[in-house]
N, C-alpha and C positions, 0 to 999 in steps of 0.2 A: 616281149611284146605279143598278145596277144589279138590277132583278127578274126571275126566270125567272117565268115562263108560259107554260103549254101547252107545255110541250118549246122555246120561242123565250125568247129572251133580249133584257129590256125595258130601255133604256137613257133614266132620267129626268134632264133637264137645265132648271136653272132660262133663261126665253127671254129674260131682262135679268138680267146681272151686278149687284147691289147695291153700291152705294157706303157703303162703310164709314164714312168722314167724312162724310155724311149725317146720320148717326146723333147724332152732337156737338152739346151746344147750349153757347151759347156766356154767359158767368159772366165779366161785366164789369167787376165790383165782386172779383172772387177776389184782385189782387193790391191793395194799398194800398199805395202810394207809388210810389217810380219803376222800372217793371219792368225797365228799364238796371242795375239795381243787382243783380239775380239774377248777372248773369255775371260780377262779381266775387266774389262768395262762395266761400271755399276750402272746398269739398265735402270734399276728403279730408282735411284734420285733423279734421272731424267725425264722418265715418266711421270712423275709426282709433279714436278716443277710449273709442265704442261697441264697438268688437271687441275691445277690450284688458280684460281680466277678472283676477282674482287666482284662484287655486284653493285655498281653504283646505285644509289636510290635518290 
């Protein structure tokens, strides 16, 4: 971020980068059952299913 003052140009920078994944707490109980089983799920015929619409006229 940069602020002028006094005719000189102030340049504020934070003195330690923040770690983003820091921030994350971690929700052990979120999946139930076996979390291996996520990456079989066919994602796109579910998504397809929801974007297909009729348009009455």
């Amino acid at each position: 971020m940069n602020i002028e003052q006094q005719g000189h140009e102030v340049m504020l920078v934070m003195a330690k980068p923040k770690n983003k994944l820091a921030n994350l707490h971690k929700h052990p109980d979120t999946i139930i059952g076996n979390p291996d089983d996520i990456v079989h799920i066919d994602w796109l015929s579910g998504c397809l299913q929801r974007t297909i619409h009729t348009n009455p006229v």
